[in-house]
Chimera marker file (.cmm) of the C-alpha trace (Angstrom):
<marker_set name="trace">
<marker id="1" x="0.000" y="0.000" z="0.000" r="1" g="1" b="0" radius="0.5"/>
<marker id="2" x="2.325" y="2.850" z="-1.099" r="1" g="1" b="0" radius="0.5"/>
<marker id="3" x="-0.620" y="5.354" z="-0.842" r="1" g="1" b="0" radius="0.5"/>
<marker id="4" x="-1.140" y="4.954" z="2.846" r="1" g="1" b="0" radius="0.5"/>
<marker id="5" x="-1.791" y="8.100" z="4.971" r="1" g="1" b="0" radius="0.5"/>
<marker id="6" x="-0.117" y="8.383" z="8.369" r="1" g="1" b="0" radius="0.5"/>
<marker id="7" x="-1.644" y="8.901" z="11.550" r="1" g="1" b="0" radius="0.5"/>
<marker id="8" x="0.960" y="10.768" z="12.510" r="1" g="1" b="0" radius="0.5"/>
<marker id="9" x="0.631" y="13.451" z="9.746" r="1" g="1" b="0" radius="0.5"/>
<marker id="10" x="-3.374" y="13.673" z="10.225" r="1" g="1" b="0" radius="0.5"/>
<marker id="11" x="-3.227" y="13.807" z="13.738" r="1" g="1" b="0" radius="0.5"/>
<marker id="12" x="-0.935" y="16.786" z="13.959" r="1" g="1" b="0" radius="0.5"/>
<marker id="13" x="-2.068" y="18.734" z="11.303" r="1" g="1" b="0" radius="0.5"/>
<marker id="14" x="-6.247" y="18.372" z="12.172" r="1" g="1" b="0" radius="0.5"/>
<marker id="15" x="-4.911" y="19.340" z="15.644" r="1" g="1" b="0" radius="0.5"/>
<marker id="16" x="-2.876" y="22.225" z="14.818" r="1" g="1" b="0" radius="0.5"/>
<marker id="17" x="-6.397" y="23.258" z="12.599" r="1" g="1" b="0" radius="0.5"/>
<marker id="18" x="-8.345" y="22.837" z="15.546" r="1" g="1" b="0" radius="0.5"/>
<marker id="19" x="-6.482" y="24.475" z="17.845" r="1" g="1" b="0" radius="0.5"/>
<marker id="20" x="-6.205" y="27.453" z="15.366" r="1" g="1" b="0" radius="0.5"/>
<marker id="21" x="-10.129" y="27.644" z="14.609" r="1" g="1" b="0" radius="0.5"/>
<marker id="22" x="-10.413" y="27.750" z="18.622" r="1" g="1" b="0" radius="0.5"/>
<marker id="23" x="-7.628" y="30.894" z="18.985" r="1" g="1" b="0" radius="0.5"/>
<marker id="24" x="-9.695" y="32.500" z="15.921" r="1" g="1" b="0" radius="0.5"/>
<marker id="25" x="-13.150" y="31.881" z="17.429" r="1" g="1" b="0" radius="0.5"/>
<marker id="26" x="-11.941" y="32.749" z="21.226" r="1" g="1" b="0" radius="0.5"/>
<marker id="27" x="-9.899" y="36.353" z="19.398" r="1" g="1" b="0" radius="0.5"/>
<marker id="28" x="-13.389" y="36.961" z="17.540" r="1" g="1" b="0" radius="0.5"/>
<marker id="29" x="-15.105" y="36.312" z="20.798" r="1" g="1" b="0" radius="0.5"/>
<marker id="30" x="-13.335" y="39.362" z="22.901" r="1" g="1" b="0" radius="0.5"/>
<marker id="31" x="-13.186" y="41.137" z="19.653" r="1" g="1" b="0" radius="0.5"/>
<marker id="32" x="-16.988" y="41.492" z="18.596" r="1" g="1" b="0" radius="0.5"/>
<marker id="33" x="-18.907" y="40.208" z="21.948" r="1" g="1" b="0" radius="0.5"/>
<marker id="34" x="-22.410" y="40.909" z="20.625" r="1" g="1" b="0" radius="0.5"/>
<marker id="35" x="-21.768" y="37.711" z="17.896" r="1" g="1" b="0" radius="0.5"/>
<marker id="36" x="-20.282" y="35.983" z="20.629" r="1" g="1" b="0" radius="0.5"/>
<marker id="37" x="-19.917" y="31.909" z="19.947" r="1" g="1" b="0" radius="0.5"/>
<marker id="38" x="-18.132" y="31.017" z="23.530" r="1" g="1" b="0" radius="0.5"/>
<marker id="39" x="-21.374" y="29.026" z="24.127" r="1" g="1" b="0" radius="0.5"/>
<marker id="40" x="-20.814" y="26.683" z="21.741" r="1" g="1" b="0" radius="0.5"/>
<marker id="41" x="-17.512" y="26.236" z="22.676" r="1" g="1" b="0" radius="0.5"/>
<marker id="42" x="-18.680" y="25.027" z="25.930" r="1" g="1" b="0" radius="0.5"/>
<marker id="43" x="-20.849" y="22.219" z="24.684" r="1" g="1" b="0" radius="0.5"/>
<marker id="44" x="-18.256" y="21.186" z="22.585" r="1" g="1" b="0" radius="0.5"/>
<marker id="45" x="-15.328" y="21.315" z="25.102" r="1" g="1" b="0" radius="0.5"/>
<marker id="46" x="-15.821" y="19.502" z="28.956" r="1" g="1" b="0" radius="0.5"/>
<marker id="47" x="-15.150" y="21.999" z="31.555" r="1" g="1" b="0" radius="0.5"/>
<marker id="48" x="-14.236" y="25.039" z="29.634" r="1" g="1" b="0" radius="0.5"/>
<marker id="49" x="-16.373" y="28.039" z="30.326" r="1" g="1" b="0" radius="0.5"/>
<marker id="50" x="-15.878" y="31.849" z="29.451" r="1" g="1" b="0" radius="0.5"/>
<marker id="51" x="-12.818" y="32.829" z="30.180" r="1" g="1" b="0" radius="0.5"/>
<marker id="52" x="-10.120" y="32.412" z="32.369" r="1" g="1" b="0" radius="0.5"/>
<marker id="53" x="-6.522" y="31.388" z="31.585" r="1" g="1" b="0" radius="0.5"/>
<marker id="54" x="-6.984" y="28.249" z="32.795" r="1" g="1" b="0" radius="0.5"/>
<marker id="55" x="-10.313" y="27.168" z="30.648" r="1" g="1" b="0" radius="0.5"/>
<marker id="56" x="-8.478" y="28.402" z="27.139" r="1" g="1" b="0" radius="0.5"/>
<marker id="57" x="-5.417" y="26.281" z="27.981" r="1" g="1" b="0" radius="0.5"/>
<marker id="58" x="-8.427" y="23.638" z="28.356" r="1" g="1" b="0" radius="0.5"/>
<marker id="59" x="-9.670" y="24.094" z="25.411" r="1" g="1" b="0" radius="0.5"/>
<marker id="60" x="-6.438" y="24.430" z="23.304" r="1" g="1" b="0" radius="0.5"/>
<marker id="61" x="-6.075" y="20.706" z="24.801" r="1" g="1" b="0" radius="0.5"/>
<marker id="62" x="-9.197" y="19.603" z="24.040" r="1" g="1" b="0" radius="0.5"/>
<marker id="63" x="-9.256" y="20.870" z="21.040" r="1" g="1" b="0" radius="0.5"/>
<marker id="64" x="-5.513" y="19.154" z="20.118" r="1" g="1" b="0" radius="0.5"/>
<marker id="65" x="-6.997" y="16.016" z="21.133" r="1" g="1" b="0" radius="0.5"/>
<marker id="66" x="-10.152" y="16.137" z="19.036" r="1" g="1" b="0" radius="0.5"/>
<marker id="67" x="-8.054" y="16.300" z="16.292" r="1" g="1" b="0" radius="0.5"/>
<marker id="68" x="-5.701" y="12.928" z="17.468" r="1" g="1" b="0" radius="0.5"/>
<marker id="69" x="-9.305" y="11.375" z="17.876" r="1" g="1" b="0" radius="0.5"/>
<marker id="70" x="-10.505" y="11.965" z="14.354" r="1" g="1" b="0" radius="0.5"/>
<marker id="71" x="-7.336" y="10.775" z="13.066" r="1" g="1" b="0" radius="0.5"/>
<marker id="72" x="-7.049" y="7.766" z="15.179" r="1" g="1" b="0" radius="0.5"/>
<marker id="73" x="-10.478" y="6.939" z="13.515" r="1" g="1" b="0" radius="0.5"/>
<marker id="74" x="-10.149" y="8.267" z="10.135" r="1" g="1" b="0" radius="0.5"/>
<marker id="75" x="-6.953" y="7.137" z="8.911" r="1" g="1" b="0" radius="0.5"/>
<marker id="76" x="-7.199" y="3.601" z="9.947" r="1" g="1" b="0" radius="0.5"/>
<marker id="77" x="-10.818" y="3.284" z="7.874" r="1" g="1" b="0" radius="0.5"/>
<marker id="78" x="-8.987" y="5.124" z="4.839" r="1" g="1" b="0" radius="0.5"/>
<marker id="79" x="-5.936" y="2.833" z="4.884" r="1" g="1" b="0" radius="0.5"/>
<marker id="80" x="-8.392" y="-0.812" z="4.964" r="1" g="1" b="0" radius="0.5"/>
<marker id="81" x="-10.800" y="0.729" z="2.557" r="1" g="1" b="0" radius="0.5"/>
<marker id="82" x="-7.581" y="2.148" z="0.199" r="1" g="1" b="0" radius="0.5"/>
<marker id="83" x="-5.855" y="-1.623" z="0.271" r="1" g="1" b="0" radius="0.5"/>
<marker id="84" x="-9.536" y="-3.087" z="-0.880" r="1" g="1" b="0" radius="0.5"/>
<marker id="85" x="-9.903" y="-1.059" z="-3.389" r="1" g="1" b="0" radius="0.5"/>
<marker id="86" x="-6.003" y="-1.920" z="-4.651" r="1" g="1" b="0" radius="0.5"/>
<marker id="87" x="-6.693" y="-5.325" z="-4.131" r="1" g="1" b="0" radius="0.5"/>
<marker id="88" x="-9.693" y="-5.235" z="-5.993" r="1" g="1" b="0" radius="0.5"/>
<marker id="89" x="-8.098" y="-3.129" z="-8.422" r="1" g="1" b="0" radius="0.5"/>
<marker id="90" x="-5.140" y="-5.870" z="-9.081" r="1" g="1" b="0" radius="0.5"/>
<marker id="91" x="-7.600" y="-8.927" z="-9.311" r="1" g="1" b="0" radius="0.5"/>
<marker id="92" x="-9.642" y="-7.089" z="-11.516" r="1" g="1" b="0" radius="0.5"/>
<marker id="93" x="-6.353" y="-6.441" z="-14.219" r="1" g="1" b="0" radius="0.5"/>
<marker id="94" x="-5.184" y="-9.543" z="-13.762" r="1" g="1" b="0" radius="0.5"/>
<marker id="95" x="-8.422" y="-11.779" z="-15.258" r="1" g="1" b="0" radius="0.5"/>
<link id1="1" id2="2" r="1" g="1" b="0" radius="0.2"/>
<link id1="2" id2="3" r="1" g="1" b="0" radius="0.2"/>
<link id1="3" id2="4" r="1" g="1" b="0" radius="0.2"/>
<link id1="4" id2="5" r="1" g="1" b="0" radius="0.2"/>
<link id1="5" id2="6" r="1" g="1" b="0" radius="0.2"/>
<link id1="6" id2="7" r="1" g="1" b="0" radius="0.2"/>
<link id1="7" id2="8" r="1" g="1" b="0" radius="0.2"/>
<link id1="8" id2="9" r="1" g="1" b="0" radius="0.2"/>
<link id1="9" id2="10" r="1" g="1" b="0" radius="0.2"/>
<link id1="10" id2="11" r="1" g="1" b="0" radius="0.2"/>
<link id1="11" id2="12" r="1" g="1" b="0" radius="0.2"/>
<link id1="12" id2="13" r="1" g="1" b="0" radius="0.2"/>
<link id1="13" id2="14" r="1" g="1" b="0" radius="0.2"/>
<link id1="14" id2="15" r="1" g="1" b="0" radius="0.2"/>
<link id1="15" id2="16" r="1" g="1" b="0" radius="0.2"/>
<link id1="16" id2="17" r="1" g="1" b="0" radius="0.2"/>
<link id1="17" id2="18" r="1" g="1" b="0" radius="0.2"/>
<link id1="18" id2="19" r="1" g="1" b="0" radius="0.2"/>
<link id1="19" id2="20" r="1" g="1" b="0" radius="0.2"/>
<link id1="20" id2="21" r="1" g="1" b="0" radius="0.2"/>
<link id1="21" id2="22" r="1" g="1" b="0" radius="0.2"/>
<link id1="22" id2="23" r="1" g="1" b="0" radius="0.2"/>
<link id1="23" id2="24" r="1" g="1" b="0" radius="0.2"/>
<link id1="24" id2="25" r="1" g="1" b="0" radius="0.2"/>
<link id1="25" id2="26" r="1" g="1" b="0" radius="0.2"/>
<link id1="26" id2="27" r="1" g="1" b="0" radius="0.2"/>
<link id1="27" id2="28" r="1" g="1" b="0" radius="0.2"/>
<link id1="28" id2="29" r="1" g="1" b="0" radius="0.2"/>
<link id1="29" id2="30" r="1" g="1" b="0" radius="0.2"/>
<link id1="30" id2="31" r="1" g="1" b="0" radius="0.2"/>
<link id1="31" id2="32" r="1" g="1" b="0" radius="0.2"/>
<link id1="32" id2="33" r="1" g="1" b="0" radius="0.2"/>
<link id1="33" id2="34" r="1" g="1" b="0" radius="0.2"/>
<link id1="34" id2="35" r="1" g="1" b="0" radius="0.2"/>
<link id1="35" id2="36" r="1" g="1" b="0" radius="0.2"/>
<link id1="36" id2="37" r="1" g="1" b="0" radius="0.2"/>
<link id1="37" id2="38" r="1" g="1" b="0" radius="0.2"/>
<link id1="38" id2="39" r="1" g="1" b="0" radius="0.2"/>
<link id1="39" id2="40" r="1" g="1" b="0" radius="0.2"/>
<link id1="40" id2="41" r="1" g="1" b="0" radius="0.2"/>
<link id1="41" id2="42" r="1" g="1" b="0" radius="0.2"/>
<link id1="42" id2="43" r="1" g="1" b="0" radius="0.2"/>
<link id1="43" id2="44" r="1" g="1" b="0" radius="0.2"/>
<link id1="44" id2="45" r="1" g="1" b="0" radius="0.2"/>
<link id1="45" id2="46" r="1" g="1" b="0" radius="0.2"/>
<link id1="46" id2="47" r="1" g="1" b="0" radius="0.2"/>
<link id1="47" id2="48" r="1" g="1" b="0" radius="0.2"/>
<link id1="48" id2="49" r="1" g="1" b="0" radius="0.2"/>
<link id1="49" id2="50" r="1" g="1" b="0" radius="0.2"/>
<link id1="50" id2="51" r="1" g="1" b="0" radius="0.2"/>
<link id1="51" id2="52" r="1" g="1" b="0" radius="0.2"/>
<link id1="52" id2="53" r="1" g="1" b="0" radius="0.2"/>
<link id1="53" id2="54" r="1" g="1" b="0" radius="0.2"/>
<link id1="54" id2="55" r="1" g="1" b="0" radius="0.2"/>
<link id1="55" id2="56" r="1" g="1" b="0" radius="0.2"/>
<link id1="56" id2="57" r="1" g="1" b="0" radius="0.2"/>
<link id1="57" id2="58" r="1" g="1" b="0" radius="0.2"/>
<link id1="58" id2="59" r="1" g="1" b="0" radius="0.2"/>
<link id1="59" id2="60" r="1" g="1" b="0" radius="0.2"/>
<link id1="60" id2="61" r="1" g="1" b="0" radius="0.2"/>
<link id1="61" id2="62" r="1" g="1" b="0" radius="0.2"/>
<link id1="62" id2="63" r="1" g="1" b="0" radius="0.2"/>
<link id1="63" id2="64" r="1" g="1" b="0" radius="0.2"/>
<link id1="64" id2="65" r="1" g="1" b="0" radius="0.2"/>
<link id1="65" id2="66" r="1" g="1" b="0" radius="0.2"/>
<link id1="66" id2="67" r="1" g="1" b="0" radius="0.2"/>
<link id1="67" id2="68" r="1" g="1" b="0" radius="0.2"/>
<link id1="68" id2="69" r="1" g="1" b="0" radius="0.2"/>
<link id1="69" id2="70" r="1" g="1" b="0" radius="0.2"/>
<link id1="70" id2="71" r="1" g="1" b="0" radius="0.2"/>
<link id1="71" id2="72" r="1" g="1" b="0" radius="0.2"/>
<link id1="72" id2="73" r="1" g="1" b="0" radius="0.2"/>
<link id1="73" id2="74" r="1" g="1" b="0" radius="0.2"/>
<link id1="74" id2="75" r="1" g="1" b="0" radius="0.2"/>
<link id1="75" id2="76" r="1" g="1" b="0" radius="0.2"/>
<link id1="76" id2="77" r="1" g="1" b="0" radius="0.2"/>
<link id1="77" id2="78" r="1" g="1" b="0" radius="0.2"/>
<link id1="78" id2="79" r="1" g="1" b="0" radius="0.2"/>
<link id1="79" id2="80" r="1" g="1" b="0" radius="0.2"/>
<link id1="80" id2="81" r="1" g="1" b="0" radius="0.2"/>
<link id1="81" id2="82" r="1" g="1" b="0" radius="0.2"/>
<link id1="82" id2="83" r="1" g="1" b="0" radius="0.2"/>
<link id1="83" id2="84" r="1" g="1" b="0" radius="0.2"/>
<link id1="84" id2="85" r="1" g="1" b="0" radius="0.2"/>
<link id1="85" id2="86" r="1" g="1" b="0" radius="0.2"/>
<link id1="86" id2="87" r="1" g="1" b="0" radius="0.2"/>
<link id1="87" id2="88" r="1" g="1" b="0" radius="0.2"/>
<link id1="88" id2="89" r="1" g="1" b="0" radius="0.2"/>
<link id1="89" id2="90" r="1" g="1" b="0" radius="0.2"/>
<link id1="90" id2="91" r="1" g="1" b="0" radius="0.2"/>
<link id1="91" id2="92" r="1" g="1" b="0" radius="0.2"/>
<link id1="92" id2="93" r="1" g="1" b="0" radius="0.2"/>
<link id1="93" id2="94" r="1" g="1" b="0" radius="0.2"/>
<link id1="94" id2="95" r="1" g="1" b="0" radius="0.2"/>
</marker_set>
């Protein structure tokens, strides 16, 4: 399977997007407080609430590990689904 995706790879870089999106949304958030979105943050993150140094470190962790969750998930189900469809791909040639 040279097309395989890493885990590694995915897991950083959704992470580093997450956390990024949460920085932008949490800047926004003190920036223009009448569209305010901290709310949502809270339903998505455990324990974080509006805002104290403690509860953004929370949720840049959170976030970070949201991201190692969808790649622990998603890359594994790419990688079997990718090496069926090569196999399939080789039998299929090869009659």
């Amino acid at each position: 399977m040279r097309n395989r995706i890493s885990i590694s790879a995915v897991g950083h870089s959704t992470s580093i997007l997450l956390v990024l999106t949460f920085v932008v949304c949490v800047g926004f958030d003190l920036l223009v407080p009448k569209f305010a979105m901290y709310e949502h943050w809270q339903g998505f993150l455990p324990g974080f609430s509006w805002l104290s140094p403690g509860t953004f470190v929370l949720g840049l962790v959170e976030t970070y590990a949201y991201g190692w969750y969808f790649a622990l998930v998603w890359v594994p189900l790419y990688n079997v689904f990718l090496h069926r469809a090569e196999r399939r791909s080789k039998t299929a040639s090869s009659t």
